[in-house]
Backbone atoms as SQL, in Angstrom:
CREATE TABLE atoms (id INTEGER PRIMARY KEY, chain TEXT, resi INTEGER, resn TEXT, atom TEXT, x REAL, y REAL, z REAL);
INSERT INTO atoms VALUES
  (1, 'A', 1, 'UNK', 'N', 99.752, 85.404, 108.981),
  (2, 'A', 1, 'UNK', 'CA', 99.790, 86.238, 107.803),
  (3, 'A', 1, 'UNK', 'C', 101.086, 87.029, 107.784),
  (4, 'A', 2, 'UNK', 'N', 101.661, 87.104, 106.729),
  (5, 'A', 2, 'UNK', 'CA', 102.789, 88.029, 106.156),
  (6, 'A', 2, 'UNK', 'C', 102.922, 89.491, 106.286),
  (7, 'A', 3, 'UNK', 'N', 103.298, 89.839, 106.880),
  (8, 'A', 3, 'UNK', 'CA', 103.067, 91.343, 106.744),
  (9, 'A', 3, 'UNK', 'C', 104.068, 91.932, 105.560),
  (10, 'A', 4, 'UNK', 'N', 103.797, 92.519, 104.351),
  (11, 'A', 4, 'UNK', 'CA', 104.312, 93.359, 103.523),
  (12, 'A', 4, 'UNK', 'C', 105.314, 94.353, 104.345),
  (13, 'A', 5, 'UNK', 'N', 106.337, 94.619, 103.545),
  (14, 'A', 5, 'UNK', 'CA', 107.241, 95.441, 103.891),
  (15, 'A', 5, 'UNK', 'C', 106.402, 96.822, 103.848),
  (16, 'A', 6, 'UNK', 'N', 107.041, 97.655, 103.899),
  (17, 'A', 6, 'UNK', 'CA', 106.562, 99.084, 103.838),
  (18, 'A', 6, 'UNK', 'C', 107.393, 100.427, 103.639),
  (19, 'A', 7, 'UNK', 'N', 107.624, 101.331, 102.447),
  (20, 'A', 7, 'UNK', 'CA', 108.455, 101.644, 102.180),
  (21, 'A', 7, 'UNK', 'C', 107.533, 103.483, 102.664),
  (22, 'A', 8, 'UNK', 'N', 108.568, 103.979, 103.191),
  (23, 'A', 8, 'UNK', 'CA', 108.612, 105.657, 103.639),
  (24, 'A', 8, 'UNK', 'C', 109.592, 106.329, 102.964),
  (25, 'A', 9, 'UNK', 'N', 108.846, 107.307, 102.410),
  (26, 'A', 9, 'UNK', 'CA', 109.134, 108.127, 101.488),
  (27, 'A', 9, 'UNK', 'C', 109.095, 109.738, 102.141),
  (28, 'A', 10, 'UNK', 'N', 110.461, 110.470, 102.213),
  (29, 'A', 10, 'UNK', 'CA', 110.572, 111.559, 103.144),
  (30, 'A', 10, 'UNK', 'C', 110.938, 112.370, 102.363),
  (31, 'A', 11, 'UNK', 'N', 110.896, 113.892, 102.550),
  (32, 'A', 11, 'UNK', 'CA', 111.726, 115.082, 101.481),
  (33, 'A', 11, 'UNK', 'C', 112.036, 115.745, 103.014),
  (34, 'A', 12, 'UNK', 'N', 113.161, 116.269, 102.538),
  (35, 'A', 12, 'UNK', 'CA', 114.219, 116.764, 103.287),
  (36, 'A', 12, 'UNK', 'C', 115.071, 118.071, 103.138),
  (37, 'A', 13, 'UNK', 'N', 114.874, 119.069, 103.395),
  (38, 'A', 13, 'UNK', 'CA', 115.492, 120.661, 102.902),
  (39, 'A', 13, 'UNK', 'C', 116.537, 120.552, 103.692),
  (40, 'A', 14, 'UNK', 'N', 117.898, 120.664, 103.801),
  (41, 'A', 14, 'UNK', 'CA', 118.935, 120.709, 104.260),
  (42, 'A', 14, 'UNK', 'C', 119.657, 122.256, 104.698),
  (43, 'A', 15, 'UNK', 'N', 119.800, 122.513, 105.749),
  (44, 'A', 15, 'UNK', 'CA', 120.548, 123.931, 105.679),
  (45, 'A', 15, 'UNK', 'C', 121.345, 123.657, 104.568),
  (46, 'A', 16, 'UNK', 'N', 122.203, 124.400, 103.981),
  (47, 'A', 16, 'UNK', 'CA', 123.507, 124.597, 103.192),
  (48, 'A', 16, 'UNK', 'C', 124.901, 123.537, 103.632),
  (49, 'A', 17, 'UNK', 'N', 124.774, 124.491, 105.352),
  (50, 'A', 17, 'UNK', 'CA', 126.143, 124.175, 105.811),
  (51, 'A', 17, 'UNK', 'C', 126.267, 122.675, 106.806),
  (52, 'A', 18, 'UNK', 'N', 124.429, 122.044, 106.511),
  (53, 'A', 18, 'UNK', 'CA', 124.940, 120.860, 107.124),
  (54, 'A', 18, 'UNK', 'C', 124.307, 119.593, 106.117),
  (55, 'A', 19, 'UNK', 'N', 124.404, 120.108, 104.528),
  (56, 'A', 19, 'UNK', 'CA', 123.852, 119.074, 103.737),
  (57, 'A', 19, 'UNK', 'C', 124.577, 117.827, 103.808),
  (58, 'A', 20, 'UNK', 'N', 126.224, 117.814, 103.508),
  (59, 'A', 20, 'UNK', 'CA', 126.695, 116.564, 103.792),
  (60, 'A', 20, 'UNK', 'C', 126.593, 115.773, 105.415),
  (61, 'A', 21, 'UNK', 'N', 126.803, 116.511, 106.295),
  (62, 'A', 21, 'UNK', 'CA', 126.446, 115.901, 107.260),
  (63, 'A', 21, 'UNK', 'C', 124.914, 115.208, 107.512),
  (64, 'A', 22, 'UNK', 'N', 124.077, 116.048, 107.205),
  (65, 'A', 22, 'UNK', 'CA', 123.110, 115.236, 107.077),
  (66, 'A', 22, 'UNK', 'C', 123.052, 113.716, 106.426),
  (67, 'A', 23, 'UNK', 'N', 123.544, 114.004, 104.873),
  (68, 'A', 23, 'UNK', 'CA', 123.252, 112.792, 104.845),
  (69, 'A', 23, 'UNK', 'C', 124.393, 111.189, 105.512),
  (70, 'A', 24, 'UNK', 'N', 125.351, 111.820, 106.014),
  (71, 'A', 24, 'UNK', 'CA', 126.188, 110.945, 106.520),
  (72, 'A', 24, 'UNK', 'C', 125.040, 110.537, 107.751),
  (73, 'A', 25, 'UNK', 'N', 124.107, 111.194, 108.313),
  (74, 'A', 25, 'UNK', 'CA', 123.389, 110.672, 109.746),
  (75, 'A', 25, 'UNK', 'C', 122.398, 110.206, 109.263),
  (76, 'A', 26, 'UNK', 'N', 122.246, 109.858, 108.246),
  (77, 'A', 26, 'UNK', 'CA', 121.115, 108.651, 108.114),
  (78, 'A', 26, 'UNK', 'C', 121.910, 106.943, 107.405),
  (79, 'A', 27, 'UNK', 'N', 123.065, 107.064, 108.799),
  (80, 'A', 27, 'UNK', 'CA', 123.282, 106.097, 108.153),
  (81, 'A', 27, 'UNK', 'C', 122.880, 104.940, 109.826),
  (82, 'A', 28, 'UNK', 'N', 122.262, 106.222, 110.763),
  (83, 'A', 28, 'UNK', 'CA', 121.892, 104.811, 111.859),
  (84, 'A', 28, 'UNK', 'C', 120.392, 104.263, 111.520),
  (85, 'A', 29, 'UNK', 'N', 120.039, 104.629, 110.433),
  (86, 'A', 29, 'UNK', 'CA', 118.760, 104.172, 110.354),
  (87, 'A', 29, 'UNK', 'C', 119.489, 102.434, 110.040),
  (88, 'A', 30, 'UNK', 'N', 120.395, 102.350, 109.147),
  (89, 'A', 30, 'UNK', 'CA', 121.037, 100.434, 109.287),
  (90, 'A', 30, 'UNK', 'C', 120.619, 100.009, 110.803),
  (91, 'A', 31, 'UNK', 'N', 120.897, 100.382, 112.073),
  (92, 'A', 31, 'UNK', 'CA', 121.312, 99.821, 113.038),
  (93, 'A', 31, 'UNK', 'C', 119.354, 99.476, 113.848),
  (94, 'A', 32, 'UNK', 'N', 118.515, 99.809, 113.307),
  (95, 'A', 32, 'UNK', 'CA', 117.379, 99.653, 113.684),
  (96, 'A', 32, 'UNK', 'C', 116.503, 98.443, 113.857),
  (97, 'A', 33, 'UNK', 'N', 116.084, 97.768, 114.580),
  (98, 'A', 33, 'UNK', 'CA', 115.032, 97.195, 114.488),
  (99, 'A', 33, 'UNK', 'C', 114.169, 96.981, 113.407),
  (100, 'A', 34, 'UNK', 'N', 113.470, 96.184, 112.512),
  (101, 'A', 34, 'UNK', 'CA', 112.901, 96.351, 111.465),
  (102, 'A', 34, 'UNK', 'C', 113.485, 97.021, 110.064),
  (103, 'A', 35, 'UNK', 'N', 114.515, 97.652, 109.676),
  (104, 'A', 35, 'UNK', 'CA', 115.176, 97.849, 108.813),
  (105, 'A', 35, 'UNK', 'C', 115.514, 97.338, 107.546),
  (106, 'A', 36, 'UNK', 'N', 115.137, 97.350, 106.663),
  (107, 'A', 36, 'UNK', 'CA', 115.376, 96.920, 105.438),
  (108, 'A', 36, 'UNK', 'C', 116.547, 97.615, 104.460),
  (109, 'A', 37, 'UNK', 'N', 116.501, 98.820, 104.291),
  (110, 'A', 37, 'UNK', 'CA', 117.333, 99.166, 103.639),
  (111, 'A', 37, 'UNK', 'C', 116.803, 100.736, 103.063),
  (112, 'A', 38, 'UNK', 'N', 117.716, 101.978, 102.630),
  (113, 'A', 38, 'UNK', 'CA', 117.648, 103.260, 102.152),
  (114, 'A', 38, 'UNK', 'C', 118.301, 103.386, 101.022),
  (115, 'A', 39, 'UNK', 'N', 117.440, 104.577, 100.450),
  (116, 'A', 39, 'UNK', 'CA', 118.815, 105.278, 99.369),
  (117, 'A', 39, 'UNK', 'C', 118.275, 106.925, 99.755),
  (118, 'A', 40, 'UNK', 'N', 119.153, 108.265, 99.087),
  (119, 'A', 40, 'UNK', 'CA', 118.806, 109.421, 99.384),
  (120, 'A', 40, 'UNK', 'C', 118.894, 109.941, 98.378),
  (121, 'A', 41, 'UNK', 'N', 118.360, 110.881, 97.690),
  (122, 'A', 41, 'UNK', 'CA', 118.345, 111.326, 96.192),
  (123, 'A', 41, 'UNK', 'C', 118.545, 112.908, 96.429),
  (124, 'A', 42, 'UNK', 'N', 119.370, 113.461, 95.980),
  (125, 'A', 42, 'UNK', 'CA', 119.576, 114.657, 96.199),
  (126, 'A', 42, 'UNK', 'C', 118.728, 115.204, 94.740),
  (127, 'A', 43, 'UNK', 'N', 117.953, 116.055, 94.721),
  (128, 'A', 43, 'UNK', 'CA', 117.410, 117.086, 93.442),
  (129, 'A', 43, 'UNK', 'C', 118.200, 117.874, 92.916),
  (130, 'A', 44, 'UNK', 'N', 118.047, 117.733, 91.754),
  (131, 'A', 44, 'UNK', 'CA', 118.990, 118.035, 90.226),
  (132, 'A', 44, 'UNK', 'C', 118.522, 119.918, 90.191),
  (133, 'A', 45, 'UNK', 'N', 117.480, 120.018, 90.658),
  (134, 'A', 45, 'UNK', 'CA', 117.533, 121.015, 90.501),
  (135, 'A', 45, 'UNK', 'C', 117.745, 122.029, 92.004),
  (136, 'A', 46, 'UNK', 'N', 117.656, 121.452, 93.207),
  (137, 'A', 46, 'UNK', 'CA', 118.047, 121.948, 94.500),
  (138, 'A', 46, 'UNK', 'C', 119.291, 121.452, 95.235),
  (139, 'A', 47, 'UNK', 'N', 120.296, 121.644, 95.425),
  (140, 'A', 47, 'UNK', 'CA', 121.143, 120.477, 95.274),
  (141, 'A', 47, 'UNK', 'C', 121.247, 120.667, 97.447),
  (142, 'A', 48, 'UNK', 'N', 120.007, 120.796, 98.003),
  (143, 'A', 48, 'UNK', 'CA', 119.737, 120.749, 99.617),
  (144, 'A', 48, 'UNK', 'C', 118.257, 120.354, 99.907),
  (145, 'A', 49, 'UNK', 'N', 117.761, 119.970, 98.574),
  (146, 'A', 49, 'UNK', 'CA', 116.782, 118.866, 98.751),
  (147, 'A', 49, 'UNK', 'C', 116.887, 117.340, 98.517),
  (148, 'A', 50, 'UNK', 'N', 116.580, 117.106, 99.318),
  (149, 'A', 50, 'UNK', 'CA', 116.708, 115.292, 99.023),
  (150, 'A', 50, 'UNK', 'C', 115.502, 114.631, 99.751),
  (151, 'A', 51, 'UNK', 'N', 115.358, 113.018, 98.968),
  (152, 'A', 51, 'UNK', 'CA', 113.735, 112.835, 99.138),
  (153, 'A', 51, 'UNK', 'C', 114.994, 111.415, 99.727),
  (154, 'A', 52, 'UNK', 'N', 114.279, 110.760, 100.680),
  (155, 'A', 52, 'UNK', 'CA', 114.616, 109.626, 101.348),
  (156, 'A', 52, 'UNK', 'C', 113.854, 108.458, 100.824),
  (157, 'A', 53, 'UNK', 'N', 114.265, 107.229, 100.681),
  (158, 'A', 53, 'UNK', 'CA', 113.130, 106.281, 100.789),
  (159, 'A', 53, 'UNK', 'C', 113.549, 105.111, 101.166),
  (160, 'A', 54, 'UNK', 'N', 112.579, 104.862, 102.147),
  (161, 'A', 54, 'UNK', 'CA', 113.399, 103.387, 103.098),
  (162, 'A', 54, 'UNK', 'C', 112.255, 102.562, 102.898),
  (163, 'A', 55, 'UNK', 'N', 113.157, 101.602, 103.500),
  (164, 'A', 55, 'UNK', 'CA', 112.055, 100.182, 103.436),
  (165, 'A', 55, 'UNK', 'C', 112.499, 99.722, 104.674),
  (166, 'A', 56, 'UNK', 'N', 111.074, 99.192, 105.420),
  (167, 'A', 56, 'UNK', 'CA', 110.725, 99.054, 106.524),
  (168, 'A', 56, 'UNK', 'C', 110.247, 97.294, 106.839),
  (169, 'A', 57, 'UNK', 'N', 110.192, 96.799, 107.610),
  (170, 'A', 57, 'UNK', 'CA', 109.443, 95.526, 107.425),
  (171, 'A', 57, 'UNK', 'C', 108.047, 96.074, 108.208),
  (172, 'A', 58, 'UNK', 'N', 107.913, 97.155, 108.787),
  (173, 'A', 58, 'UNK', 'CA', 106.479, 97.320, 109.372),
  (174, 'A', 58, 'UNK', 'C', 106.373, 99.075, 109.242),
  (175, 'A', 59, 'UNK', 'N', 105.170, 99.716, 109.136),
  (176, 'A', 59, 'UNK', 'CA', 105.251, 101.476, 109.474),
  (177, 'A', 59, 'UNK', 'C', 105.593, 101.351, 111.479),
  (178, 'A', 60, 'UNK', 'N', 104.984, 100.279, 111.860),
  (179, 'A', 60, 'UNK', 'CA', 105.500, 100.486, 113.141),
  (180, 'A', 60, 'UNK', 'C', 106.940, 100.702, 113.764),
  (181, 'A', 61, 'UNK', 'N', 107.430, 100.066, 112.834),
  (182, 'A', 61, 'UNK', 'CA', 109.234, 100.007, 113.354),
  (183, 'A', 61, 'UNK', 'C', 109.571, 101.588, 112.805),
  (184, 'A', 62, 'UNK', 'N', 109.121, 101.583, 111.739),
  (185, 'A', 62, 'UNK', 'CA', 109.374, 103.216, 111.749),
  (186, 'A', 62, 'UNK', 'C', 109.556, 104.375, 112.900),
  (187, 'A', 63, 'UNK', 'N', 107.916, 104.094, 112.600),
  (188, 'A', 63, 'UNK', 'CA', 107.622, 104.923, 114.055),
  (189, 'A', 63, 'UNK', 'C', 108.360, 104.655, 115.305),
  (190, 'A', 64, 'UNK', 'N', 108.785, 103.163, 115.832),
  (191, 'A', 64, 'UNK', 'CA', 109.116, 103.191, 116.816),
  (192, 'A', 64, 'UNK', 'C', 110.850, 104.088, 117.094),
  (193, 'A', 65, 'UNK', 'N', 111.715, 103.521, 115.647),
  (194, 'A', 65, 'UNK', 'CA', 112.803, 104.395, 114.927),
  (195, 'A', 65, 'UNK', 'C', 112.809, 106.040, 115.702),
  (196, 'A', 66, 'UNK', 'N', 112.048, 106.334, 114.746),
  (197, 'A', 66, 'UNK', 'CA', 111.682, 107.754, 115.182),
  (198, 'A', 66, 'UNK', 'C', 111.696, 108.423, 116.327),
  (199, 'A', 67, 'UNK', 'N', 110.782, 107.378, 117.250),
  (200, 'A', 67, 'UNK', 'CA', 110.342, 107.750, 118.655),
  (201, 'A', 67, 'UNK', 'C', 111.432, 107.846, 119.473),
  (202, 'A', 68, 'UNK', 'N', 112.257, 106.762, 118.906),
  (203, 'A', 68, 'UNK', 'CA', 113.384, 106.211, 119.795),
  (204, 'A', 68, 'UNK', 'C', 114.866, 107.135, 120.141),
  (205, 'A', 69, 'UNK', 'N', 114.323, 108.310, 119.233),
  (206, 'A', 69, 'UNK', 'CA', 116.001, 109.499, 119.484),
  (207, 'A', 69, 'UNK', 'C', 115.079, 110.435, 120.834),
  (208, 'A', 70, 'UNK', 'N', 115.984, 110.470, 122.222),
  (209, 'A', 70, 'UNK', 'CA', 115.962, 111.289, 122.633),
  (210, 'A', 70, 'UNK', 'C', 115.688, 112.872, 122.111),
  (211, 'A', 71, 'UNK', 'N', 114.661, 113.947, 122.883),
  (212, 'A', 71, 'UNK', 'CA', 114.257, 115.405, 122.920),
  (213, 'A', 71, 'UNK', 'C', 115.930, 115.937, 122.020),
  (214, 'A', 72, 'UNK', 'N', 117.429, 115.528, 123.293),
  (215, 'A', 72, 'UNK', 'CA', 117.964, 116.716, 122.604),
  (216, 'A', 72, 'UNK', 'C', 118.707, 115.720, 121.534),
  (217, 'A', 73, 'UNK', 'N', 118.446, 114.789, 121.160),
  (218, 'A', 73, 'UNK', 'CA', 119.254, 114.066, 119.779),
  (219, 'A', 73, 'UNK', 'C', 118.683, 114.980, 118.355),
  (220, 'A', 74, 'UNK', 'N', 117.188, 114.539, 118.648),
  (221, 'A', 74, 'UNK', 'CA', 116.104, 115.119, 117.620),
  (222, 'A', 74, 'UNK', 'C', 116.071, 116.703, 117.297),
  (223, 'A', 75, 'UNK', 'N', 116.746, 117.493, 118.866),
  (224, 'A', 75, 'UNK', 'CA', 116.476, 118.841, 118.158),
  (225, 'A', 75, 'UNK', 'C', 117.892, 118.914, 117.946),
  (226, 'A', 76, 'UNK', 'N', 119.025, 117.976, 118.133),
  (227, 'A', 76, 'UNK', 'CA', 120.150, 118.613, 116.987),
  (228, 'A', 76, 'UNK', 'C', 120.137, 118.139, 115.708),
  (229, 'A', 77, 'UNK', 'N', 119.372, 117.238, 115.013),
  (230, 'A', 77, 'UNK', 'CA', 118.926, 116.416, 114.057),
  (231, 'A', 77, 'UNK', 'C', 118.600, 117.420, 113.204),
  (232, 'A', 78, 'UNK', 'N', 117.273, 117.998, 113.819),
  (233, 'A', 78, 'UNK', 'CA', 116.637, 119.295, 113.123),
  (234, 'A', 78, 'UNK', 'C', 116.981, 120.177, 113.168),
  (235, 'A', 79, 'UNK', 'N', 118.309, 120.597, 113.648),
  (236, 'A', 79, 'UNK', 'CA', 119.004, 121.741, 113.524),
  (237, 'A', 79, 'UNK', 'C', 119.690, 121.696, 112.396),
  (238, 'A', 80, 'UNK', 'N', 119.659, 120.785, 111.631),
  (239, 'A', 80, 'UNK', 'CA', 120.692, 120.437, 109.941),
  (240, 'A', 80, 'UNK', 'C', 119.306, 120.702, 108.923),
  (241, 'A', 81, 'UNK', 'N', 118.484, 120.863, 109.430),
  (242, 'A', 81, 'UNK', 'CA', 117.330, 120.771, 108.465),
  (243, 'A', 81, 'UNK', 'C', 116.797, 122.263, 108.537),
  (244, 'A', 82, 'UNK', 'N', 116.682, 122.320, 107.470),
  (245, 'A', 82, 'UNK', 'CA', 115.837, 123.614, 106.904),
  (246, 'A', 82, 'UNK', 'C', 114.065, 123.644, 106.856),
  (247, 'A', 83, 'UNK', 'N', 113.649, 122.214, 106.476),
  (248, 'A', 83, 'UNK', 'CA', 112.278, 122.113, 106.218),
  (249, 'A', 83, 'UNK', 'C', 112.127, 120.480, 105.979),
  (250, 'A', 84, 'UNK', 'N', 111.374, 120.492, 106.422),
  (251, 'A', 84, 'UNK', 'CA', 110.461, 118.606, 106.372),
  (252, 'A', 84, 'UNK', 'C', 109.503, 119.173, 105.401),
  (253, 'A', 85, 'UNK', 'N', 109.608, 118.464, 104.263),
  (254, 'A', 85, 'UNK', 'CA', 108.407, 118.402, 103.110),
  (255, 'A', 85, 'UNK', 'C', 107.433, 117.167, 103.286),
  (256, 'A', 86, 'UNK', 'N', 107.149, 116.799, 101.957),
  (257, 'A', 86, 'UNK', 'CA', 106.129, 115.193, 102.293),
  (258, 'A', 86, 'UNK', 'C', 106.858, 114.434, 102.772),
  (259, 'A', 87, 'UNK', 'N', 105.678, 113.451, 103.616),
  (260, 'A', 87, 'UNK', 'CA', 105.986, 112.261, 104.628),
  (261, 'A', 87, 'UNK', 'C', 105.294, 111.310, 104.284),
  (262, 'A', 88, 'UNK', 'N', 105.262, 110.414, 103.449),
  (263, 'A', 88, 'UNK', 'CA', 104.283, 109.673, 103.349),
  (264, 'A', 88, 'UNK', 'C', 104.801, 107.775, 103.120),
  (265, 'A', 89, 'UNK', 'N', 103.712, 106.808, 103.638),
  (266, 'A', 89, 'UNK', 'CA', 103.884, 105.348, 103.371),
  (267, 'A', 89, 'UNK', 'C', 103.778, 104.972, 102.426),
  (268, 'A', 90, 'UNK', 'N', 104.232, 103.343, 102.032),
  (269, 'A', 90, 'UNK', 'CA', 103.475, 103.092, 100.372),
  (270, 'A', 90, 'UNK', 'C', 103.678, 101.567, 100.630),
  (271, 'A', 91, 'UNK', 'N', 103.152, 100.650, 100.095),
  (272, 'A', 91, 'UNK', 'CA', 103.341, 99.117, 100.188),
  (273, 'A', 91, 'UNK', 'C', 103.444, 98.700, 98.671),
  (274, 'A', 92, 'UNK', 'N', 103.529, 97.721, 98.443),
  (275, 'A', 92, 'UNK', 'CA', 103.843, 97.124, 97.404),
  (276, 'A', 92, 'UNK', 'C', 102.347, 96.664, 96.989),
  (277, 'A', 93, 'UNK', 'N', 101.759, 96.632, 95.558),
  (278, 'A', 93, 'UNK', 'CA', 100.806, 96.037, 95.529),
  (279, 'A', 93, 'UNK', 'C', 100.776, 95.169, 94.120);
């Protein structure tokens, strides 16, 4: 059986002073395992919110993605971030 892709859908509060950098560091999500492809949408009306949405070939590769940054990678990661909003999956139907 086929497994459906799987697309993750993230919101993202950006400090101020590390909005562009941020989004320049989601560009190792390309280099992943399971990877399909991103775009990042910055809000028209917040211009340090942005909603992510990738496509995955599994939620597992995600997760494994995720898992896969070292304690101090992840807390300088989240040191550009202001706030993690919704997190959520979605498949195609």
């Amino acid at each position: 059986m086929n497994q459906k892709p799987i697309i993750h859908i993230g919101t993202l509060y950006a400090k101020a002073e590390y909005a562009d950098d941020l989004i320049k560091s989601l560009a190792i999500l390309e280099q992943s395992p399971g990877y399909i492809s991103h775009e990042c949408y910055r809000d028209l009306a917040n211009e340090y919110k942005f909603t992510l949405v990738e496509k995955w070939q599994s939620k597992e590769d995600h997760e494994n993605f995720v898992q896969s940054f070292s304690e101090k990678a992840m807390k300088q990661w989240l040191n550009m971030v202001a706030e993690v909003g919704e997190d959520s999956y979605f498949e195609a139907v």
